[in-house]
C-alpha distance (Angstrom), angle and dihedral (degrees) to the residues before:
residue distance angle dihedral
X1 . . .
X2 3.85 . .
X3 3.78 123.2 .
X4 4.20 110.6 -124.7
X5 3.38 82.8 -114.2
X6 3.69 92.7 58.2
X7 4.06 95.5 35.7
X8 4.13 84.7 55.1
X9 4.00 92.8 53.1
X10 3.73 95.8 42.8
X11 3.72 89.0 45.9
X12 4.03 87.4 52.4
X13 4.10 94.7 48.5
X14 3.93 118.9 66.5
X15 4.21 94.8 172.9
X16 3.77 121.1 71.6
X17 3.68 139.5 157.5
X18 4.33 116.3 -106.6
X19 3.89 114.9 -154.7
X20 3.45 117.2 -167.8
X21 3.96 134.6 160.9
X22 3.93 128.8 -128.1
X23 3.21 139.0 -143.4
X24 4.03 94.7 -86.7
X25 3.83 79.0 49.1
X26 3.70 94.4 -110.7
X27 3.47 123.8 151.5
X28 3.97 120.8 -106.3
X29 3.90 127.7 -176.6
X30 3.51 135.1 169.7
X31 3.88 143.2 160.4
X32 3.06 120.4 -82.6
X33 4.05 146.4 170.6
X34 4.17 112.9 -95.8
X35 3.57 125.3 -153.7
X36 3.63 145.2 157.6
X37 3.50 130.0 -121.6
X38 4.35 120.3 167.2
X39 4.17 92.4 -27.1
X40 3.89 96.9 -49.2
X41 3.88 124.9 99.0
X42 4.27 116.4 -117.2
X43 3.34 125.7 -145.6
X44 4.04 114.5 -160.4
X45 3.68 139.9 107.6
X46 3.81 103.7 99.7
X47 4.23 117.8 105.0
X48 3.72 111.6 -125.1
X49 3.70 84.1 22.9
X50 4.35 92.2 156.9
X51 3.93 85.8 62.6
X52 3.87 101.1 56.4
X53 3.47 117.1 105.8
X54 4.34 91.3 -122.0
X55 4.17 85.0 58.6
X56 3.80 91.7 49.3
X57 3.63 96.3 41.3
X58 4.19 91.9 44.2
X59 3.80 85.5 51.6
X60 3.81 94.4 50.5
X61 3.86 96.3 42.5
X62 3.98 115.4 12.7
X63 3.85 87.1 -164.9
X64 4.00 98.0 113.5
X65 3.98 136.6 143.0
X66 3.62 123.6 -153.1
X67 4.48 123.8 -162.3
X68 3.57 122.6 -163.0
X69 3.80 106.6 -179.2
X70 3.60 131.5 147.1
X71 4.06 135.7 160.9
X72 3.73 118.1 -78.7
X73 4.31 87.7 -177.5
X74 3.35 135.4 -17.4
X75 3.48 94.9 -158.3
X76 2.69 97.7 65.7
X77 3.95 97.0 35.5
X78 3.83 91.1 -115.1
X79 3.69 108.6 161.4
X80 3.95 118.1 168.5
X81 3.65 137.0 178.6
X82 3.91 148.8 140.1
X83 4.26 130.5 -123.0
X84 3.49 111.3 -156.3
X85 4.03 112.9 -173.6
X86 3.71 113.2 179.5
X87 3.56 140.6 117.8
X88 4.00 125.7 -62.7
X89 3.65 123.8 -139.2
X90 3.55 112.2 -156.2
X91 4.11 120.9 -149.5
X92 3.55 125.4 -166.2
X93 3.78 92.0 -166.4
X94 3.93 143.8 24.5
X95 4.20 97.6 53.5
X96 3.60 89.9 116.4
X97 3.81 90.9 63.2
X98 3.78 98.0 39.3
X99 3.99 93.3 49.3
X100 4.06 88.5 57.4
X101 4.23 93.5 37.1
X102 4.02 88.8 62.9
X103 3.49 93.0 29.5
X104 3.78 100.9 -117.3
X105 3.57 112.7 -169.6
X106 3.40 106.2 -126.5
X107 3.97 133.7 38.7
X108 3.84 120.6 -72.0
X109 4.00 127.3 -138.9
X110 3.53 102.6 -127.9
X111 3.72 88.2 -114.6
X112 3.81 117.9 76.8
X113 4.07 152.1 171.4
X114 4.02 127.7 -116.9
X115 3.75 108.4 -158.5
X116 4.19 103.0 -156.7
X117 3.86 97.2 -166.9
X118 3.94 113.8 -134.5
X119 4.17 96.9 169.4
X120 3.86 123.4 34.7
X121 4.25 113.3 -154.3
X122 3.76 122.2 174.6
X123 3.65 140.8 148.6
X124 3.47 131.2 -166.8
X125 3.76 100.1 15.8
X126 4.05 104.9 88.3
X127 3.94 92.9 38.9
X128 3.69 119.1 -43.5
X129 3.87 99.3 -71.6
X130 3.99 123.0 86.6
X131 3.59 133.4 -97.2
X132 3.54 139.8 -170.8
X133 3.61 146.9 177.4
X134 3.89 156.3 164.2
X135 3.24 111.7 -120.1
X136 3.86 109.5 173.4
């Protein structure tokens, strides 16, 4: 699903940017931890993790996007980054286990959030130019 190129930045970044959508349909994002686990991004790490408002808006409408980015220069102006929309899967249970399988470094709540990409964004990572695809 993810280029090497891709897998290697992602694997590099632990900070991204979760966007979800309320009930009102407004937008939401906040920070959050990023991490790999079998070619799909996983969101955990925060206690009390099934009460935030990104767990209870995931759960209500799985329609999310997620940007890592960060600056590889500045001179020169070398800004690079990935979009991931997809769909969340939200687990009340089972974080604690998949924080220690792919060896997150910090703690996870025992509830967690499967990111299943649907359409891959980036810029600056494969050359300097943009790419971006659907890939489910």
């Amino acid at each position: 699903m993810f280029t090497p190129a891709e897998l290697d930045y992602l694997n590099g970044q632990t900070l991204g940017r979760f966007a979800t959508v309320g009930p009102s349909g407004a937008p939401h994002v906040v920070p959050v931890g990023v991490f790999l686990d079998a070619g799909v991004v996983v969101i955990g790490g925060v206690a009390g993790m099934s009460t935030t408002k990104k767990f209870r808006d995931a759960s209500r409408n799985p329609a999310v996007a997620l940007v890592v980015d960060d600056m590889e220069s500045a001179a020169p102006w070398n800004p690079r980054g990935i979009e991931i929309r997809g769909h969340a899967e939200t687990f009340e249970e089972g974080g604690e286990e998949v924080g220690l399988r792919i060896g997150a470094p910090i703690r996870f709540d025992r509830a967690w959030i499967r990111l299943v990409p649907r359409r891959i964004v980036t810029w600056g990572i494969e050359g300097t130019g943009r790419t971006a695809r659907t890939v489910a």
